[in-house]
PQR file with spaces between the fields and no chain letter, atoms N, CA, C, O and H, PARSE charges and radii, in Angstrom:
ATOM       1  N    UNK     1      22.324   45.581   38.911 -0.4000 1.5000
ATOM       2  CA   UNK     1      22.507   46.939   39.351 -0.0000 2.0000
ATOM       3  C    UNK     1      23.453   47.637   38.385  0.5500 1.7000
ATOM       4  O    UNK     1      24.435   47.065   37.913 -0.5500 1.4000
ATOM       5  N    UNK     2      23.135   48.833   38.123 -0.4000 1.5000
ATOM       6  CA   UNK     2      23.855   49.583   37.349 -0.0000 2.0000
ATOM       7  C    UNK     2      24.733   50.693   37.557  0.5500 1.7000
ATOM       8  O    UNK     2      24.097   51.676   37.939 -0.5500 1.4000
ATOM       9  H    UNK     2      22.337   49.297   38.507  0.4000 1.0000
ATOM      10  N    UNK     3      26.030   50.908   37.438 -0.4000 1.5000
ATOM      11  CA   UNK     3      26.451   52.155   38.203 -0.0000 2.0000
ATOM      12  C    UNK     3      27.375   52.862   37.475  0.5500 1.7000
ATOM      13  O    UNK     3      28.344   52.237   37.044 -0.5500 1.4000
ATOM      14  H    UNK     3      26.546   50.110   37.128  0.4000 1.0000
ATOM      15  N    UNK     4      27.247   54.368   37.185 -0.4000 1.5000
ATOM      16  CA   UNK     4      28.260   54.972   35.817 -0.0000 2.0000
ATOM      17  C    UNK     4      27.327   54.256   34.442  0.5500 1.7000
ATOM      18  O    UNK     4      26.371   53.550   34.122 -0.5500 1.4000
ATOM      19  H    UNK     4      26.459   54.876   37.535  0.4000 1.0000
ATOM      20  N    UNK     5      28.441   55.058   33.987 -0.4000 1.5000
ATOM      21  CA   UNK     5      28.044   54.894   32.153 -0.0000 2.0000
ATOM      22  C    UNK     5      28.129   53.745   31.395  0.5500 1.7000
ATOM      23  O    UNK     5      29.254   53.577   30.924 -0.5500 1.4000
ATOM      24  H    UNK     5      29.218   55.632   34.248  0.4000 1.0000
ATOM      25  N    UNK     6      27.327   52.910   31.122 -0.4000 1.5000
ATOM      26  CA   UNK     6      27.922   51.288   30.238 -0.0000 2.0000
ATOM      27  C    UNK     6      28.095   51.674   28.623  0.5500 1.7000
ATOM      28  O    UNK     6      27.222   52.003   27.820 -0.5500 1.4000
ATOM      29  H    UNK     6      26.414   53.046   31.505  0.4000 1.0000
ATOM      30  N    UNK     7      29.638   51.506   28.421 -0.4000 1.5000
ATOM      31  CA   UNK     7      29.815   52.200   26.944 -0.0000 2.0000
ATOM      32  C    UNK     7      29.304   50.435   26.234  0.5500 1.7000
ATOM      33  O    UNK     7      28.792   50.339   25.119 -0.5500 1.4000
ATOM      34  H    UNK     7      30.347   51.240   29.074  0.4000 1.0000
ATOM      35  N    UNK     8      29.626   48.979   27.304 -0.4000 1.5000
ATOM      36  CA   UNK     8      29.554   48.064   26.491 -0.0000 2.0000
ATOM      37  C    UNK     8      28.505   47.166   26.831  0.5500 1.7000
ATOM      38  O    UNK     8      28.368   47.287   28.048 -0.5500 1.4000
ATOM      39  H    UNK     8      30.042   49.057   28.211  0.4000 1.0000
ATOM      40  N    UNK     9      27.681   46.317   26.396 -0.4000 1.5000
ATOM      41  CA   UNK     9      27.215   45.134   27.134 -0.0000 2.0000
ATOM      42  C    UNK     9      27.487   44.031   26.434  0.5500 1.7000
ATOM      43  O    UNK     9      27.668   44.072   25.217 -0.5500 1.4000
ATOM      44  H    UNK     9      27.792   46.220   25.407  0.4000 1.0000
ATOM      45  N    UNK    10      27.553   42.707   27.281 -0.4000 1.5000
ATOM      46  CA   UNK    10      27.902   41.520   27.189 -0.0000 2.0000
ATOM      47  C    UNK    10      27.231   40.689   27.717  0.5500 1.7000
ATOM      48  O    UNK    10      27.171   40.714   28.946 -0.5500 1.4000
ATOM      49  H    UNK    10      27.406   42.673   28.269  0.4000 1.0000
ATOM      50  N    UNK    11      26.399   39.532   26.875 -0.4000 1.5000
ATOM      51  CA   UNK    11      25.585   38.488   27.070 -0.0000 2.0000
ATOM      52  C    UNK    11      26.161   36.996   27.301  0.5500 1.7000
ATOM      53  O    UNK    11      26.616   36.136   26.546 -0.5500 1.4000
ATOM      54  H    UNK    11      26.448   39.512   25.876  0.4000 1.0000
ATOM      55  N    UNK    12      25.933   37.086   28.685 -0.4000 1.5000
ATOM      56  CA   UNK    12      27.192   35.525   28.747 -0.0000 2.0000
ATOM      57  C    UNK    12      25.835   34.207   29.328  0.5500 1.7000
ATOM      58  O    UNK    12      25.219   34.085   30.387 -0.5500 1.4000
ATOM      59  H    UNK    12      25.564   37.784   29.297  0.4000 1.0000
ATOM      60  N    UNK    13      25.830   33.588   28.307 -0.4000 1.5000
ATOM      61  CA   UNK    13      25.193   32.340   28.735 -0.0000 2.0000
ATOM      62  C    UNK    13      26.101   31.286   29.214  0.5500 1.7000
ATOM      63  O    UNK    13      27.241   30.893   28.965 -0.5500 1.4000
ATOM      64  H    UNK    13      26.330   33.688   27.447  0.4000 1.0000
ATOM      65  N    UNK    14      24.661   30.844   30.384 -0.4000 1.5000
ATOM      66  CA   UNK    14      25.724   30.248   31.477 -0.0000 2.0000
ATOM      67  C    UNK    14      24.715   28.834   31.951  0.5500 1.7000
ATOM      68  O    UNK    14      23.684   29.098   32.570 -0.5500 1.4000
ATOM      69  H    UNK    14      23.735   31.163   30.587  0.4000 1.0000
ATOM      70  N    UNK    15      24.941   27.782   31.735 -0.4000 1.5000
ATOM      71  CA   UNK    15      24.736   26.209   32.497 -0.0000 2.0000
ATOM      72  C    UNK    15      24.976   25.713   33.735  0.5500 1.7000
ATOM      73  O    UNK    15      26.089   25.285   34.041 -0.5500 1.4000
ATOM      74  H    UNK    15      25.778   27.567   31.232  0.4000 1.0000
ATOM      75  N    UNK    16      23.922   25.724   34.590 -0.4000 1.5000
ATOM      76  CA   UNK    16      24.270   24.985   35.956 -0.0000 2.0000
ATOM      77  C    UNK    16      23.773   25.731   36.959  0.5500 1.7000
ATOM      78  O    UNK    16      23.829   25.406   38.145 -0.5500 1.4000
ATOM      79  H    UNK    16      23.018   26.072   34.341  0.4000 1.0000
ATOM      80  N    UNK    17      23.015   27.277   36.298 -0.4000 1.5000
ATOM      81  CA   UNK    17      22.534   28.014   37.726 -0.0000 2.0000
ATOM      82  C    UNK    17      21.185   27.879   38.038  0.5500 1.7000
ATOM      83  O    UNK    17      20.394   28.399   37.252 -0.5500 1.4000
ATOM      84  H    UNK    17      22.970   27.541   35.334  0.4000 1.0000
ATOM      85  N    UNK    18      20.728   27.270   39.055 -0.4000 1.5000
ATOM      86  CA   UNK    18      19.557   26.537   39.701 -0.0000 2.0000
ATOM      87  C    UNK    18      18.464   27.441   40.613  0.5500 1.7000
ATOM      88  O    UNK    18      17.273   27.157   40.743 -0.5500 1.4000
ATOM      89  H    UNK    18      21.370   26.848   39.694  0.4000 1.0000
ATOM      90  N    UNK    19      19.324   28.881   41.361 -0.4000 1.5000
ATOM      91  CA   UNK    19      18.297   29.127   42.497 -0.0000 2.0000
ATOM      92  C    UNK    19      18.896   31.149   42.517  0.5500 1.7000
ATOM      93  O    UNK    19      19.594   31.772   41.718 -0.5500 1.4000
ATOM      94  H    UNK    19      20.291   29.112   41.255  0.4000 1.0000
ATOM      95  N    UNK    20      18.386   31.464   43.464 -0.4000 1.5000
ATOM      96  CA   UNK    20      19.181   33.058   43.803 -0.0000 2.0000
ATOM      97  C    UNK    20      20.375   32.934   44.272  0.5500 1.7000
ATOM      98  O    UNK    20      21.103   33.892   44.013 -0.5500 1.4000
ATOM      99  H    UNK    20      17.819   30.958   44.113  0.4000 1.0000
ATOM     100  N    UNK    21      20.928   31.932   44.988 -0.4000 1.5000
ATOM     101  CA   UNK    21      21.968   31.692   45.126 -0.0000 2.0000
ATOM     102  C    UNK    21      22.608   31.607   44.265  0.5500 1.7000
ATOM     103  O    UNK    21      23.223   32.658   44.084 -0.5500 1.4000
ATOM     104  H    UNK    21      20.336   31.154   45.199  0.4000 1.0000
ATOM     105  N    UNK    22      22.871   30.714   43.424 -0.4000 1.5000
ATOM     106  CA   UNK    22      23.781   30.736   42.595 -0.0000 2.0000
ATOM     107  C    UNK    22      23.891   32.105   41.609  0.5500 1.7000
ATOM     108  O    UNK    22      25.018   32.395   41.206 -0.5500 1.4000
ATOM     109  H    UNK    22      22.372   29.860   43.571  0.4000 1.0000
ATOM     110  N    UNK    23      22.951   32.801   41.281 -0.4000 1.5000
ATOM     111  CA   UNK    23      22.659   34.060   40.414 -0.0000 2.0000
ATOM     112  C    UNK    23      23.723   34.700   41.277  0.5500 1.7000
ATOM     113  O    UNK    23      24.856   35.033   40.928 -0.5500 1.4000
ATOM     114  H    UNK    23      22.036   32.565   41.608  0.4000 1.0000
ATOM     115  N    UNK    24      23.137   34.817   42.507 -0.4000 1.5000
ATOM     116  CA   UNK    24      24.263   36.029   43.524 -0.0000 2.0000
ATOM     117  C    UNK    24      25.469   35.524   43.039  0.5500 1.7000
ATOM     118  O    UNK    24      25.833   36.199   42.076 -0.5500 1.4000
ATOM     119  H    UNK    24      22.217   34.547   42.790  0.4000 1.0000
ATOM     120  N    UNK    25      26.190   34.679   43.285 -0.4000 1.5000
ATOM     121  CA   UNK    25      27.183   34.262   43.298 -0.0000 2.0000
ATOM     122  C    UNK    25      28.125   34.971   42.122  0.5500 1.7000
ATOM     123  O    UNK    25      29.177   35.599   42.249 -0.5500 1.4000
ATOM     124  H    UNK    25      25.895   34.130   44.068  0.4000 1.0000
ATOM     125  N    UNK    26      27.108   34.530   40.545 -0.4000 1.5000
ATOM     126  CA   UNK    26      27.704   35.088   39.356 -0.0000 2.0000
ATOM     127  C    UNK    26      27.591   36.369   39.368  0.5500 1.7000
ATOM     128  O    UNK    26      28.439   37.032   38.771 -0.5500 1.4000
ATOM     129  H    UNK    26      26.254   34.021   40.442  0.4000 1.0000
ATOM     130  N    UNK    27      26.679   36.913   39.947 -0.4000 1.5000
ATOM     131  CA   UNK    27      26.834   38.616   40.135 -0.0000 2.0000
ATOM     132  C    UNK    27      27.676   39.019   40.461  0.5500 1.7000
ATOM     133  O    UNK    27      28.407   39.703   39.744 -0.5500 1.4000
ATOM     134  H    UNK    27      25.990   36.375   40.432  0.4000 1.0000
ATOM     135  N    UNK    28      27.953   38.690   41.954 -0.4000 1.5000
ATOM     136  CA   UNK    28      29.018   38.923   42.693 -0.0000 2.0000
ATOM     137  C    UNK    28      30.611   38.583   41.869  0.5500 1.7000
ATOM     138  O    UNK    28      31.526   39.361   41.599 -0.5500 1.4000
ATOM     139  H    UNK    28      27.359   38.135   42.537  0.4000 1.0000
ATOM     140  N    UNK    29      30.560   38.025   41.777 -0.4000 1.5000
ATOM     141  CA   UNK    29      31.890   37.412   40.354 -0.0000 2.0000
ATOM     142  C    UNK    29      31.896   38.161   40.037  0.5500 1.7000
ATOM     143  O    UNK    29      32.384   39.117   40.641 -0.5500 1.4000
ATOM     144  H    UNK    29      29.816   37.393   41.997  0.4000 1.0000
ATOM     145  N    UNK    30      31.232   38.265   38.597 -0.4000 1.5000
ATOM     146  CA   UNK    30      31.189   39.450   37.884 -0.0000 2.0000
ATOM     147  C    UNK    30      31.482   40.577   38.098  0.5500 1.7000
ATOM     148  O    UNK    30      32.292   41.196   37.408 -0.5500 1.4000
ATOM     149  H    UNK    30      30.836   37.489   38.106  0.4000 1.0000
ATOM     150  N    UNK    31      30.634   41.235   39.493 -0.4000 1.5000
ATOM     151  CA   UNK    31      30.475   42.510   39.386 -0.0000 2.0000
ATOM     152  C    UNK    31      32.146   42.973   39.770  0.5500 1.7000
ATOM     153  O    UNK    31      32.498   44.133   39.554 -0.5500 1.4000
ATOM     154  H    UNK    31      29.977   40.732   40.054  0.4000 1.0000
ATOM     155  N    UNK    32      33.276   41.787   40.451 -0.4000 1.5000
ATOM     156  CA   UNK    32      34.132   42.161   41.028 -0.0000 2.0000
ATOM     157  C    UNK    32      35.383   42.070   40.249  0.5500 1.7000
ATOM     158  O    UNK    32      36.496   41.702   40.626 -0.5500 1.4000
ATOM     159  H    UNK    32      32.990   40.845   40.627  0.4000 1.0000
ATOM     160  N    UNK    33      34.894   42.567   38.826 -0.4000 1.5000
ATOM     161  CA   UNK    33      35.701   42.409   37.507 -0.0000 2.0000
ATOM     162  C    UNK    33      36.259   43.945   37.244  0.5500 1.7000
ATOM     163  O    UNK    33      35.530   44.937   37.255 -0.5500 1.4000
ATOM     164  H    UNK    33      33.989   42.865   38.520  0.4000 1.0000
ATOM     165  N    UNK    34      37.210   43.955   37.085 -0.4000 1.5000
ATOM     166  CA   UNK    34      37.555   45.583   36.719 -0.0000 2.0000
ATOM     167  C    UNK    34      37.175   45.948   35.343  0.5500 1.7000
ATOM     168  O    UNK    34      37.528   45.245   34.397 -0.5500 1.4000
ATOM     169  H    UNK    34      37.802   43.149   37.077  0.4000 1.0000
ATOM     170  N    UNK    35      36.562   46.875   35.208 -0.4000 1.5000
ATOM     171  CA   UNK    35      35.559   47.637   34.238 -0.0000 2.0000
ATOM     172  C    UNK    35      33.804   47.090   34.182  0.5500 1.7000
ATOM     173  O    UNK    35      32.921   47.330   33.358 -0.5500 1.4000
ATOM     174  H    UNK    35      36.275   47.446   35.977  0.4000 1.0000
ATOM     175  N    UNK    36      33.806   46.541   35.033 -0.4000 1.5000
ATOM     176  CA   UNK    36      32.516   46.399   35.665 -0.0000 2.0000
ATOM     177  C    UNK    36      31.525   47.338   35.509  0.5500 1.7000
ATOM     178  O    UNK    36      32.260   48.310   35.338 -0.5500 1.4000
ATOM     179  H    UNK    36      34.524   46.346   35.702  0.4000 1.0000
ATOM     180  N    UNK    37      30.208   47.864   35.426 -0.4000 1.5000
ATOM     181  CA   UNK    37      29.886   48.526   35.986 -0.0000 2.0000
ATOM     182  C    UNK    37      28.406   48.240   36.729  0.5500 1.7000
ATOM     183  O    UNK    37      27.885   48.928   37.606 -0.5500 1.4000
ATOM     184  H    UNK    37      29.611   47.074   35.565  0.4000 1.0000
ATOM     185  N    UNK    38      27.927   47.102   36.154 -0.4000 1.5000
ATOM     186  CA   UNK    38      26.664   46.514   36.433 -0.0000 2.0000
ATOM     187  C    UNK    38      26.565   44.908   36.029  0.5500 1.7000
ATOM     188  O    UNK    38      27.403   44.413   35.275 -0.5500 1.4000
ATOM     189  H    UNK    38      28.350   46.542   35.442  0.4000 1.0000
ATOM     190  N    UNK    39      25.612   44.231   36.520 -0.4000 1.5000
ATOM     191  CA   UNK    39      25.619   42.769   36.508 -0.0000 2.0000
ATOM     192  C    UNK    39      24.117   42.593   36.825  0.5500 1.7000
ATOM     193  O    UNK    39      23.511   42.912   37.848 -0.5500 1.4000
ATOM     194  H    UNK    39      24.931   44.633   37.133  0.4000 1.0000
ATOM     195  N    UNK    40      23.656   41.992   35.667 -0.4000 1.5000
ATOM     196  CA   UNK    40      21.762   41.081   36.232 -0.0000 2.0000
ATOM     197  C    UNK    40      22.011   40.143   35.639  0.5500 1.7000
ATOM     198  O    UNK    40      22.598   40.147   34.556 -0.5500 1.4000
ATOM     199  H    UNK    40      24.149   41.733   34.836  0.4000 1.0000
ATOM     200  N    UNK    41      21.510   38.913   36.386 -0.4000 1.5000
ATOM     201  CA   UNK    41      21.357   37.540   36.288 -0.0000 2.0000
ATOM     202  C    UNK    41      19.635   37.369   35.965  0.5500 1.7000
ATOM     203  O    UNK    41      18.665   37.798   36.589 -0.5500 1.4000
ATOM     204  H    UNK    41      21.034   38.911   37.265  0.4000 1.0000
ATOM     205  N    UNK    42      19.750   36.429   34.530 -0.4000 1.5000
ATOM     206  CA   UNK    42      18.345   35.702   34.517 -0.0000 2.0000
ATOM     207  C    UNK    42      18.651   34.249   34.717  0.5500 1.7000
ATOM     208  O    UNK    42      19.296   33.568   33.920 -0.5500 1.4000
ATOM     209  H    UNK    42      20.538   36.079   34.023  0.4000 1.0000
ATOM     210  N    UNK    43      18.210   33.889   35.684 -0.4000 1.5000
ATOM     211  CA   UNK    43      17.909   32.581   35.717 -0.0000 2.0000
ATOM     212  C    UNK    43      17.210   31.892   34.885  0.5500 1.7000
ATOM     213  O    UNK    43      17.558   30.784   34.475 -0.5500 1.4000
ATOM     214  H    UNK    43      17.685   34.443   36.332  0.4000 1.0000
ATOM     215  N    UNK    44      16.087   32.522   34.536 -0.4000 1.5000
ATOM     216  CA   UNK    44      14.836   31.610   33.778 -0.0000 2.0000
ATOM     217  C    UNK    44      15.744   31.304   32.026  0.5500 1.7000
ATOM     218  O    UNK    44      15.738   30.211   31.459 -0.5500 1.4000
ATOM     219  H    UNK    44      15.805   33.422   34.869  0.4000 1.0000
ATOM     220  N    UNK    45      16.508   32.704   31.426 -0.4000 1.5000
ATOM     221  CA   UNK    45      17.226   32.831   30.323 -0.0000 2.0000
ATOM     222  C    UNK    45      18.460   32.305   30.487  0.5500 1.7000
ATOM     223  O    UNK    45      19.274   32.848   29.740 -0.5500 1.4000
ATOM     224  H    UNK    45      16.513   33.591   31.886  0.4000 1.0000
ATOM     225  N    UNK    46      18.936   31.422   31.206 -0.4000 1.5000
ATOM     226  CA   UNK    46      20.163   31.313   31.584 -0.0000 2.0000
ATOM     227  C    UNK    46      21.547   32.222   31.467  0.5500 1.7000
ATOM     228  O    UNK    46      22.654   31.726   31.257 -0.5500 1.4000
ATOM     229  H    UNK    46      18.275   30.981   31.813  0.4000 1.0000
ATOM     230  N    UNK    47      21.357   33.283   31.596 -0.4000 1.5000
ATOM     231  CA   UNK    47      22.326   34.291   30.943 -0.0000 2.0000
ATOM     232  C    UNK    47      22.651   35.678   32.233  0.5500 1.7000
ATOM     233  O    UNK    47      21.886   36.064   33.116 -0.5500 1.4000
ATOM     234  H    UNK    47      20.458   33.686   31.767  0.4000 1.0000
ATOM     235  N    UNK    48      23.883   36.108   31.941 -0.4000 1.5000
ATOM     236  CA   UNK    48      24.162   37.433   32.582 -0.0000 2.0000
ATOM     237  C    UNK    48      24.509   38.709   31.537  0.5500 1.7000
ATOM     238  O    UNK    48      25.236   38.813   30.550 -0.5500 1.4000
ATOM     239  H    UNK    48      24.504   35.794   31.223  0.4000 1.0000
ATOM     240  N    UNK    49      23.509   39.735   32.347 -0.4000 1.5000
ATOM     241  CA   UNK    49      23.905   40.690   31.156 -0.0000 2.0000
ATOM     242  C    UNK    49      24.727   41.700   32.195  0.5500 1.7000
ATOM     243  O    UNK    49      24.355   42.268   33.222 -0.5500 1.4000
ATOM     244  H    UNK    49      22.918   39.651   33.149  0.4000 1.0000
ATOM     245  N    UNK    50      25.892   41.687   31.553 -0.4000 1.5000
ATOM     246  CA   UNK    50      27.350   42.416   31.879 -0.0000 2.0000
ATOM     247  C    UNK    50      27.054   44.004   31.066  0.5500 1.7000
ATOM     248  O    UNK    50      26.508   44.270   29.996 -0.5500 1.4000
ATOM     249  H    UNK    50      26.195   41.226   30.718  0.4000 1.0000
ATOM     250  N    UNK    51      27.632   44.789   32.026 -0.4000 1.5000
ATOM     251  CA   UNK    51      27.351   46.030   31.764 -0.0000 2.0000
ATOM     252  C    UNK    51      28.791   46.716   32.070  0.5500 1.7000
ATOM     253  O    UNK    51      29.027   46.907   33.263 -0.5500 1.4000
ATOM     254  H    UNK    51      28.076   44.574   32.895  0.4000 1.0000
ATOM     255  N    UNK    52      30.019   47.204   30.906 -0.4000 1.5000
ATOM     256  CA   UNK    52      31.082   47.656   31.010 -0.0000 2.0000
ATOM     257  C    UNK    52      31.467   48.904   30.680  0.5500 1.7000
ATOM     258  O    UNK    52      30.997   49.403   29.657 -0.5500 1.4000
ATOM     259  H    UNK    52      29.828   47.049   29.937  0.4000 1.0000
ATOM     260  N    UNK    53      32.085   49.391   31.219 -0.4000 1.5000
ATOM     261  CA   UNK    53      32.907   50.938   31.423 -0.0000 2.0000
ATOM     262  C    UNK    53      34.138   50.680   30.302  0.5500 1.7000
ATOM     263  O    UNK    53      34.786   51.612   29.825 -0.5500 1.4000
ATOM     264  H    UNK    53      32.467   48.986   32.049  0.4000 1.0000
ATOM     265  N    UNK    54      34.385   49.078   29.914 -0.4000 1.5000
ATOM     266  CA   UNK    54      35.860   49.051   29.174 -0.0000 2.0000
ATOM     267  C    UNK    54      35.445   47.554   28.621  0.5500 1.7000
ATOM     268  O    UNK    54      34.540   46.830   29.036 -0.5500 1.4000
ATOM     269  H    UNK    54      33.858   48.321   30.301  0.4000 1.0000
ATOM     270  N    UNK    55      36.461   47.296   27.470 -0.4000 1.5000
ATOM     271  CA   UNK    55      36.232   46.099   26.983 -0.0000 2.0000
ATOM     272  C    UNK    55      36.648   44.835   27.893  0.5500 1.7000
ATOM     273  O    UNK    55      37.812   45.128   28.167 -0.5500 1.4000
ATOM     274  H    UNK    55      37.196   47.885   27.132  0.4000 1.0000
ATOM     275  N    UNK    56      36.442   43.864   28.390 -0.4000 1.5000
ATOM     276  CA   UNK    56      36.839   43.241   28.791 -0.0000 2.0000
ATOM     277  C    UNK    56      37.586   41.836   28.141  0.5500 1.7000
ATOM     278  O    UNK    56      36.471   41.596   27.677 -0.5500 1.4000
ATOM     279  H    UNK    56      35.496   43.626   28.168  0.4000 1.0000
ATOM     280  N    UNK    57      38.173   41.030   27.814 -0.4000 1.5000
ATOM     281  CA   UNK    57      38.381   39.890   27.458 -0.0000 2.0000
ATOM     282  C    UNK    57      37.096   38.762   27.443  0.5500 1.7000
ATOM     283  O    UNK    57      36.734   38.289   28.520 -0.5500 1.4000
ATOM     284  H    UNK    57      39.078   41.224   28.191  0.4000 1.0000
ATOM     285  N    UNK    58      36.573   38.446   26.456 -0.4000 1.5000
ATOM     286  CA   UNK    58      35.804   37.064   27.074 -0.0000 2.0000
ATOM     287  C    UNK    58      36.320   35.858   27.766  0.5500 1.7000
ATOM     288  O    UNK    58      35.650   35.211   28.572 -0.5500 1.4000
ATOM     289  H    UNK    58      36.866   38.831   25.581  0.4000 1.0000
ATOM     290  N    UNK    59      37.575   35.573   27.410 -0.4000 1.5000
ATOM     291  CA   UNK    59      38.016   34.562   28.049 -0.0000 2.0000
ATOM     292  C    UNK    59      37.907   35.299   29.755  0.5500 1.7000
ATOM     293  O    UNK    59      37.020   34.741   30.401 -0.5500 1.4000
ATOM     294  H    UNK    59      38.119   36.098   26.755  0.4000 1.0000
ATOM     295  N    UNK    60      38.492   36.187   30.381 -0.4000 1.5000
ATOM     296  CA   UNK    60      38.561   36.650   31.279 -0.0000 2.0000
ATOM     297  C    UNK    60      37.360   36.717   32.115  0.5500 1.7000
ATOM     298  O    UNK    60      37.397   36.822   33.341 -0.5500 1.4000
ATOM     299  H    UNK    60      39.213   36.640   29.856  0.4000 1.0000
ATOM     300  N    UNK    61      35.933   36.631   31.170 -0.4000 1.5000
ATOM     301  CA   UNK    61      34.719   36.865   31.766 -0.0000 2.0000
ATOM     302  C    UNK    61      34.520   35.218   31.845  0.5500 1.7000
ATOM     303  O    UNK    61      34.780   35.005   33.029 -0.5500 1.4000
ATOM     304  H    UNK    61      35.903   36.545   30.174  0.4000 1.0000
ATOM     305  N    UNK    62      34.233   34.054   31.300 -0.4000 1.5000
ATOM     306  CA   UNK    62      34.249   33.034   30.996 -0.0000 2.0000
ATOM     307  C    UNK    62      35.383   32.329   31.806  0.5500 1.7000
ATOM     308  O    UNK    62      35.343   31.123   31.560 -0.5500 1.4000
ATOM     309  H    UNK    62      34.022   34.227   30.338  0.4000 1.0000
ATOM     310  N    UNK    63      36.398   32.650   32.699 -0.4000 1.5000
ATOM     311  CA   UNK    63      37.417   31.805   33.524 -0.0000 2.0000
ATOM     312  C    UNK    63      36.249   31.894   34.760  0.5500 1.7000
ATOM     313  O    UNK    63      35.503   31.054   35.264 -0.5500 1.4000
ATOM     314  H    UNK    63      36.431   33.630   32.899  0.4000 1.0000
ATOM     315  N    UNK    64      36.514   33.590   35.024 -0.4000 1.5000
ATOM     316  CA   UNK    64      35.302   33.947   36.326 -0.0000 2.0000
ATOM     317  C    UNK    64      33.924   32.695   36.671  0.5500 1.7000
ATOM     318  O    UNK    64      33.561   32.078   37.673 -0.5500 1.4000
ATOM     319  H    UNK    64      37.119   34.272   34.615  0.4000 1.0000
ATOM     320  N    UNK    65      33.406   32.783   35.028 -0.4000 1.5000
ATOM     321  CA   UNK    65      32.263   32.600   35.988 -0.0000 2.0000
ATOM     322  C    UNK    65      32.292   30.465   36.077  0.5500 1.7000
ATOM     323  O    UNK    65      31.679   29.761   36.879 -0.5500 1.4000
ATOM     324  H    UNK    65      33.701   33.283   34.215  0.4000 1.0000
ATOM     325  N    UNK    66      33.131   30.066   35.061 -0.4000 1.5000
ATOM     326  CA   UNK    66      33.868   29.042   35.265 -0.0000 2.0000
ATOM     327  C    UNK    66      34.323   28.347   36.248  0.5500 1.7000
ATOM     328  O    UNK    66      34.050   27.162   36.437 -0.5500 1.4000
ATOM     329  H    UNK    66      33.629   30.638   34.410  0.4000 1.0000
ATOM     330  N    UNK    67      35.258   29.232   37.141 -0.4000 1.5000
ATOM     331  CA   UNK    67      35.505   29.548   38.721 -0.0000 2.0000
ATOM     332  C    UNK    67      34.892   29.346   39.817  0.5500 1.7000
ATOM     333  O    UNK    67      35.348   29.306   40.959 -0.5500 1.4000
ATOM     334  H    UNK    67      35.480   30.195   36.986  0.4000 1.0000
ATOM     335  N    UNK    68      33.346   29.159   39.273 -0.4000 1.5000
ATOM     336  CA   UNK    68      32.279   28.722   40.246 -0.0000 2.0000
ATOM     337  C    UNK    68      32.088   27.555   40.161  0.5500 1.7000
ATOM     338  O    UNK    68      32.180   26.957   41.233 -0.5500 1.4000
ATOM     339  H    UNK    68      32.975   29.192   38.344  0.4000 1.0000
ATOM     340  N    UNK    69      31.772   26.765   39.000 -0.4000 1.5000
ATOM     341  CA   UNK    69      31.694   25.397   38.803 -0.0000 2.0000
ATOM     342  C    UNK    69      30.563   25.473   37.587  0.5500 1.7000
ATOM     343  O    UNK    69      30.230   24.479   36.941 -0.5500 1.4000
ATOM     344  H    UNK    69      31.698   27.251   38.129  0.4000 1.0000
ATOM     345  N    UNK    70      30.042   26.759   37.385 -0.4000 1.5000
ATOM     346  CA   UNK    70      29.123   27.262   36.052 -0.0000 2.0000
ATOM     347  C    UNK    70      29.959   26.995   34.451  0.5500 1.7000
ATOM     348  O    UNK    70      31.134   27.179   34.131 -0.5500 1.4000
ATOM     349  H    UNK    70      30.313   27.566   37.910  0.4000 1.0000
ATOM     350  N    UNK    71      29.127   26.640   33.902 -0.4000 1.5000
ATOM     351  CA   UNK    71      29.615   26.511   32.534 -0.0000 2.0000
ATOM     352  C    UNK    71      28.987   27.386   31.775  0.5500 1.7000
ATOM     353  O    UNK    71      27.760   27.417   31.872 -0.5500 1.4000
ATOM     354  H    UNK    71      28.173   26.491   34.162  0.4000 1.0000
ATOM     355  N    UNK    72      29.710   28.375   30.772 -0.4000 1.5000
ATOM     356  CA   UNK    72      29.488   29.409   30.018 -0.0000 2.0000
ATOM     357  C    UNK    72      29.309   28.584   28.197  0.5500 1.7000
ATOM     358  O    UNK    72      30.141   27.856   27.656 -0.5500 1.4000
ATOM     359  H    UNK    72      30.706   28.350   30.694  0.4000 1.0000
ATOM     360  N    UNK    73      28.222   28.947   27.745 -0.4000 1.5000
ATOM     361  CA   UNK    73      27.724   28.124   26.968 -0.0000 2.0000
ATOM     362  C    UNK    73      28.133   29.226   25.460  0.5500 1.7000
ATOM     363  O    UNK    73      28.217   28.733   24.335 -0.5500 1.4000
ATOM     364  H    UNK    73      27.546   29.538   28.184  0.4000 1.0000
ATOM     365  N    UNK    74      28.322   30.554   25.696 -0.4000 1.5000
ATOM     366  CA   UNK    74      28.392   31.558   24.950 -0.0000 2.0000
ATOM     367  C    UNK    74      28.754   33.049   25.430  0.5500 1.7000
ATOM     368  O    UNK    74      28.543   33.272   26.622 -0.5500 1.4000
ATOM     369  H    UNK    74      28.254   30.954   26.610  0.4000 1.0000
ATOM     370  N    UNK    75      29.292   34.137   24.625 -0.4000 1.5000
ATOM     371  CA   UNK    75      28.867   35.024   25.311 -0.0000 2.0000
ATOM     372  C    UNK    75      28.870   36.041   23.675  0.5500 1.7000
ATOM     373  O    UNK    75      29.668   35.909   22.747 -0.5500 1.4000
ATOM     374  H    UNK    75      29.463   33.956   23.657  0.4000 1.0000
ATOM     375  N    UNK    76      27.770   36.963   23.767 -0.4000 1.5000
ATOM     376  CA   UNK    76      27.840   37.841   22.603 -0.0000 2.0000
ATOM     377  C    UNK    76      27.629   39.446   23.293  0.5500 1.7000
ATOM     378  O    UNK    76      27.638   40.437   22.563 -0.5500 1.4000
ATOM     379  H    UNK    76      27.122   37.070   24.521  0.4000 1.0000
């Protein structure tokens, strides 16, 4: 979902997500990141594409989704 203007996007590949559940989960993470503005999960691509209002830290995006028990393989 997308909401406001995305000045940035960020491709975070991610190991270990199996079903919609777990996608929600990293969404939900994600989306509850300040400068947020949108979050879609591919499962099939293993990846989240982050949609930001502000730069964020990668490490900061990469603790998050870490936090779940997901392993972040990259993020560009």
């Amino acid at each position: 979902m997308l909401f406001g203007k995305a000045k940035i996007t960020k491709e975070v590949y991610i190991d270990g997500m199996s079903c919609m559940h777990c996608a929600a989960n990293v969404e939900k993470a994600l989306s509850s990141l300040k400068g947020v503005s949108g979050v879609k999960v591919d499962l099939n691509g293993k990846k989240a594409t982050v949609h930001l209002r502000q730069d964020i830290e990668n490490a900061t995006v990469k603790s998050t989704v870490e936090a779940l028990g997901y392993t972040v393989t990259g993020i560009k």
